[in-house]
C-alpha positions as CSV (number, residue, x, y, z in Angstrom):
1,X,18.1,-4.8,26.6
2,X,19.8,-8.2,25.5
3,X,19.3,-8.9,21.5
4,X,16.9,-12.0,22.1
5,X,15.0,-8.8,24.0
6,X,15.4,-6.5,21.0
7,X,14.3,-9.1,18.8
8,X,10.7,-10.3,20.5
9,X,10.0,-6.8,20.8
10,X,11.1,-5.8,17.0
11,X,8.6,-8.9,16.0
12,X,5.8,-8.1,18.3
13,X,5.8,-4.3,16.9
14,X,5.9,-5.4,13.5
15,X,3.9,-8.1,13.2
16,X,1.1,-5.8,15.0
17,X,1.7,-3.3,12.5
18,X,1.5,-5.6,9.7
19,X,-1.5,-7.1,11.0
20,X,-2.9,-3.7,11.2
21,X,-2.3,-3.0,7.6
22,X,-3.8,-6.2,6.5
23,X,-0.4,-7.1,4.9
24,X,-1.2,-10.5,3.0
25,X,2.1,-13.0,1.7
26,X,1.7,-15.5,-0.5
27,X,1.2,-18.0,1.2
28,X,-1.4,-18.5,4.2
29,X,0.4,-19.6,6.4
30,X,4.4,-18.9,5.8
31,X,7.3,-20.8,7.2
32,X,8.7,-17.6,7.0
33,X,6.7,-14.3,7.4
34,X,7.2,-10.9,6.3
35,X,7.2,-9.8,10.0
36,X,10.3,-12.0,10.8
37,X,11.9,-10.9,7.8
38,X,12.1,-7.3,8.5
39,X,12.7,-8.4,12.5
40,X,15.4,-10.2,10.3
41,X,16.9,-6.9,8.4
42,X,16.3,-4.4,11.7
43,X,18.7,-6.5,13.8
44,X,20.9,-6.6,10.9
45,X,21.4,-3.5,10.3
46,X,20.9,-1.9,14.1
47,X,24.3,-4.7,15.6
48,X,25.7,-6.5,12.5
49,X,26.2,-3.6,9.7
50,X,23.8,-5.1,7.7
51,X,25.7,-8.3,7.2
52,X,22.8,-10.6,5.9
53,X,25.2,-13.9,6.2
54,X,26.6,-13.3,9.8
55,X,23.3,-12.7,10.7
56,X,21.6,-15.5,9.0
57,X,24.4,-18.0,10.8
58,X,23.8,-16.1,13.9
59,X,20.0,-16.7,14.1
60,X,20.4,-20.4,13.4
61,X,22.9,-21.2,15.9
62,X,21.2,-18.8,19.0
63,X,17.7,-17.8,18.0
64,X,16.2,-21.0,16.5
65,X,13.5,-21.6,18.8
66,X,12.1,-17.8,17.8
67,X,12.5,-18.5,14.6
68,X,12.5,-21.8,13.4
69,X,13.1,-21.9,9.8
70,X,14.7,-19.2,8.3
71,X,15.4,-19.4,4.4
72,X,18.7,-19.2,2.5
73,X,20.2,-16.0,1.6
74,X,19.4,-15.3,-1.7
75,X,15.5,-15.8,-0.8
76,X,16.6,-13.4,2.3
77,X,17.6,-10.8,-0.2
78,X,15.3,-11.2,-2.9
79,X,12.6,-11.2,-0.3
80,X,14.0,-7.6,1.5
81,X,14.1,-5.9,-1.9
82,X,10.0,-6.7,-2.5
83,X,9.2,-5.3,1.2
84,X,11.5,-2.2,0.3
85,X,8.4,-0.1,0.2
86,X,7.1,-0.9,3.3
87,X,9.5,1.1,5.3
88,X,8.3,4.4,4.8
89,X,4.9,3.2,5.9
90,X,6.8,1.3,9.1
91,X,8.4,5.0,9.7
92,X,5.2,6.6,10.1
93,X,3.7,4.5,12.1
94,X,6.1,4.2,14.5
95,X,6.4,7.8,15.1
96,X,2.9,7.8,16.1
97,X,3.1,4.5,18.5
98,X,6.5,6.2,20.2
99,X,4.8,10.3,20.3
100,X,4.9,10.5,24.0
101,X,7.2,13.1,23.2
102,X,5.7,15.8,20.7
103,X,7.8,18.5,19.0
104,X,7.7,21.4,16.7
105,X,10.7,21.1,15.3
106,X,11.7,19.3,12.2
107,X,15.6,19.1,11.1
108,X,16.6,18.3,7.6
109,X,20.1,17.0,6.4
110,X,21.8,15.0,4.1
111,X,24.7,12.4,4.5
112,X,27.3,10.7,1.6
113,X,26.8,7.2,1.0
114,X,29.7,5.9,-0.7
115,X,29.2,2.8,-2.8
116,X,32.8,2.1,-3.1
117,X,36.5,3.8,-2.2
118,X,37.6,7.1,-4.8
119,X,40.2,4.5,-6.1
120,X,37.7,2.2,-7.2
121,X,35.7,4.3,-9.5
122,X,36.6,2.8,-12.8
123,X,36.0,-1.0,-11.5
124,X,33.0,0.1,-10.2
125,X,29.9,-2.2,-11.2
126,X,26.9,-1.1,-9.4
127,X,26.9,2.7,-11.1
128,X,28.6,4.7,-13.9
129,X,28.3,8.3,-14.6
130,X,29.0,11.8,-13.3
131,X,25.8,12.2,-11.7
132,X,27.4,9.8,-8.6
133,X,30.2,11.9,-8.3
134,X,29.3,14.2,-4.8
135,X,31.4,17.4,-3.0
136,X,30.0,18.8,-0.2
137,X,33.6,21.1,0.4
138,X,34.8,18.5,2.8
139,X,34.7,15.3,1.0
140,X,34.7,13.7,-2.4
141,X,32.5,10.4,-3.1
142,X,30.8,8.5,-5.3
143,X,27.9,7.1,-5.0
144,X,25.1,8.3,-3.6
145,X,23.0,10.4,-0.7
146,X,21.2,10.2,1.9
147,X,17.9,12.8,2.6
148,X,17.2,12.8,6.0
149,X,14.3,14.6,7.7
150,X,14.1,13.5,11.6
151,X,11.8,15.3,14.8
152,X,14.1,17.3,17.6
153,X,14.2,13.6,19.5
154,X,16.0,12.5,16.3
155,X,12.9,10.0,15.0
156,X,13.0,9.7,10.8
157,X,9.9,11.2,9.3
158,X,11.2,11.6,5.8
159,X,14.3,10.0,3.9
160,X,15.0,10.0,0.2
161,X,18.1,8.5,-1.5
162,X,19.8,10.3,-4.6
163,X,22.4,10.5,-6.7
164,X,25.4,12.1,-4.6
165,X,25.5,15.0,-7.2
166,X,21.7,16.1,-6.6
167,X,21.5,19.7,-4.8
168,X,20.2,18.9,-1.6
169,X,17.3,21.4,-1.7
170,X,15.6,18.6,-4.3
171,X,14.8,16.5,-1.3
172,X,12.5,19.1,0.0
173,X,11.1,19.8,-3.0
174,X,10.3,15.7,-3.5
175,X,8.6,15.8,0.0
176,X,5.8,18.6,-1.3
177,X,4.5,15.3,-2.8
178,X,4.2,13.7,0.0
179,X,0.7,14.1,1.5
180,X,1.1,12.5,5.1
181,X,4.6,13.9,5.7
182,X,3.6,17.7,5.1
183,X,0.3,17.4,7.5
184,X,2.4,16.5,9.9
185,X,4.6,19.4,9.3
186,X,2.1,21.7,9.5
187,X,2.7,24.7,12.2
188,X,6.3,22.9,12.3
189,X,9.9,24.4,11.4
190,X,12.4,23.0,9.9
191,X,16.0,23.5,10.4
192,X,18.0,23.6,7.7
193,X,22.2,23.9,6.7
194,X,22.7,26.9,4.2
195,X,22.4,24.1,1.2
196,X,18.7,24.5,1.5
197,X,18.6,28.1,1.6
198,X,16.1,29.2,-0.9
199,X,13.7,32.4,-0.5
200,X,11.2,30.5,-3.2
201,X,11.1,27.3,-1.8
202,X,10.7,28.9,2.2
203,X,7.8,31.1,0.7
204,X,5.9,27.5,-0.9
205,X,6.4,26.3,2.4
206,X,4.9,29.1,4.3
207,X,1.7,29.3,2.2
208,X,2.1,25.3,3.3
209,X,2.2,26.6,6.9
210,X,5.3,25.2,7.6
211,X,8.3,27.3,8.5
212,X,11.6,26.9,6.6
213,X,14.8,28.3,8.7
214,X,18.0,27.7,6.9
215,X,21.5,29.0,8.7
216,X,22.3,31.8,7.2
217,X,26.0,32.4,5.4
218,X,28.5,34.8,6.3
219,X,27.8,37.3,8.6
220,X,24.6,37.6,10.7
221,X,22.8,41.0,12.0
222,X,23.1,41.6,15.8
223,X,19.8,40.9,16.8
224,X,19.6,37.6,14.8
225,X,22.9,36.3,16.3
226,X,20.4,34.4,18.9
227,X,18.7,33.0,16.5
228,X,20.8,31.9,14.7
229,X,23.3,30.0,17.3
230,X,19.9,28.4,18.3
231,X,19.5,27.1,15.1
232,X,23.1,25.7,14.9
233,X,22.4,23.9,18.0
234,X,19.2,22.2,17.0
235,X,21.0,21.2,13.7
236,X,23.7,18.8,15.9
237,X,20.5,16.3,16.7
238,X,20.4,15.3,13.1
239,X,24.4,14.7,13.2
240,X,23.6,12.6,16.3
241,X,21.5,10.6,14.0
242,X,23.9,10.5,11.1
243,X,26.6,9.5,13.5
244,X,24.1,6.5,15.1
245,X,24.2,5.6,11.3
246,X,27.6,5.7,10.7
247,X,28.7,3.4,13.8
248,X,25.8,1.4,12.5
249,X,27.8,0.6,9.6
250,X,25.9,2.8,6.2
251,X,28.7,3.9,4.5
252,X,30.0,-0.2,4.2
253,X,27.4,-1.4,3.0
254,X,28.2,-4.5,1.1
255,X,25.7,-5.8,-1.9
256,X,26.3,-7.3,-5.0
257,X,23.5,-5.5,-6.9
258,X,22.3,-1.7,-6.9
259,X,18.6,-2.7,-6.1
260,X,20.2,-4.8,-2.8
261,X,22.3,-1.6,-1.9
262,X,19.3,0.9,-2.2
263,X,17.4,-1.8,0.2
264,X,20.0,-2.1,2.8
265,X,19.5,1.9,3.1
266,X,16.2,1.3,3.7
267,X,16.5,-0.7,6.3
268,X,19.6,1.0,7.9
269,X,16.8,3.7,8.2
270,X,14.0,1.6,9.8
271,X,16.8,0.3,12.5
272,X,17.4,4.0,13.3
273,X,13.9,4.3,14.0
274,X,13.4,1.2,16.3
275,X,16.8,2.3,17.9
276,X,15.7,5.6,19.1
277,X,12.1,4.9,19.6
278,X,13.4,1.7,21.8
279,X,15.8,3.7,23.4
280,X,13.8,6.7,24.1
């Protein structure tokens, strides 16, 4: 699919959606809508590692007759920080227009987001504190991370960003809150990495009628060896998607403000979302 492809159909999908929603702007009738703004941010983030101004230039030189005004920059990211919220809606929906393909599996994950270099710490502006500071074993960052909850096809259901020093498991205690996302895990398991082993937290979840299967540390019985490898090998889809992210370009992410990083997660999220279901 060639980009001026990728973005009629990102529009079409979006401004359907938005339509559906009864999304109103400010205006009546804007020069620039809401639904070209996000189509805006998707293709940003999917091809151009959510580089607003290479983008921007990019659109005016080769896409001006799809859209034929497009504002400056600082309205572009002003504007994508006020439709932040929309995304999770945009997630859900879009499952359910691309669930030709239904599953019973859920995988859960998180990733590091740096918001600068280990170096940099001290002439850091965006954050201060030791709640930024992450280890996972492997690697050192700071900034924050990302909570990702995606189907076995690899489609986002659920995404959360916290401080990189938050214990994983707090994501999945965040999405007991979240109405729509636990009916649709209902009769479901989730695969989890021993971080979000907890006997407590996989009992709530049962009474939930959702199954909670973490990778167990250390050795494992015999007879749950099977399991167990099975479970390993489901886990790898959600490091597909992490790794779709990374070449996509999250962990360098440029923004002057905290609020403008946050958003460009967002939206690195949504892209993930149109890729795969696109791609599917």
């Amino acid at each position: 699919m060639q980009y001026k492809d990728y973005i009629t159909t990102i529009y079409i999908i979006v401004d359907d959606i938005l339509k559906l929603l009864k999304h109103k702007h400010k205006t009546n009738k804007p020069k620039f809508s809401d639904s070209q703004l996000i189509t805006f941010l998707v293709f940003a983030m999917m091809f151009r590692k959510g580089e607003y101004k290479e983008t921007l230039k990019e659109f005016k030189e080769n896409y001006s007759e799809l859209f034929p005004y497009i504002p400056n920059l600082s309205a572009i990211v002003k504007r994508a920080r006020k439709n932040r919220d929309l995304v999770n809606i945009l997630l859900i929906i879009l499952r359910n227009i691309f669930l030709d393909k239904e599953t019973t599996i859920a995988i859960v994950d998180t990733k590091p987001i740096p918001v600068c270099k280990n170096q940099r710490i001290m002439r850091n502006k965006k954050l201060k504190g030791k709640e930024y500071k992450g280890n996972n074993g492997n690697r050192e960052w700071y900034g924050f991370k990302l909570c990702l909850l995606v189907d076995y096809y690899e489609r986002p259901i659920a995404f959360n960003v916290m401080p990189a020093s938050r214990h994983d498991i707090n994501f999945l205690k965040e999405i007991k809150r979240e109405q729509t996302v636990m009916e649709y895990l209902k009769k479901k398991v989730i695969v989890a990495d021993k971080a979000f082993n907890s006997k407590g937290l996989k009992e709530e979840f049962e009474r939930m009628g959702i199954e909670l299967e973490a990778i167990k540390k250390g050795r494992v019985h015999p007879k749950q060896r099977e399991r167990q490898e099975y479970l390993k090998r489901v886990r790898k889809k959600i490091e597909t998607a992490f790794s779709r992210l990374y070449f996509m370009g999250i962990e360098n992410i440029r923004a002057i403000s905290l609020e403008g990083f946050i958003t460009k997660i967002y939206f690195f999220v949504l892209a993930l979302q149109f890729k795969v279901c696109l791609n599917s």
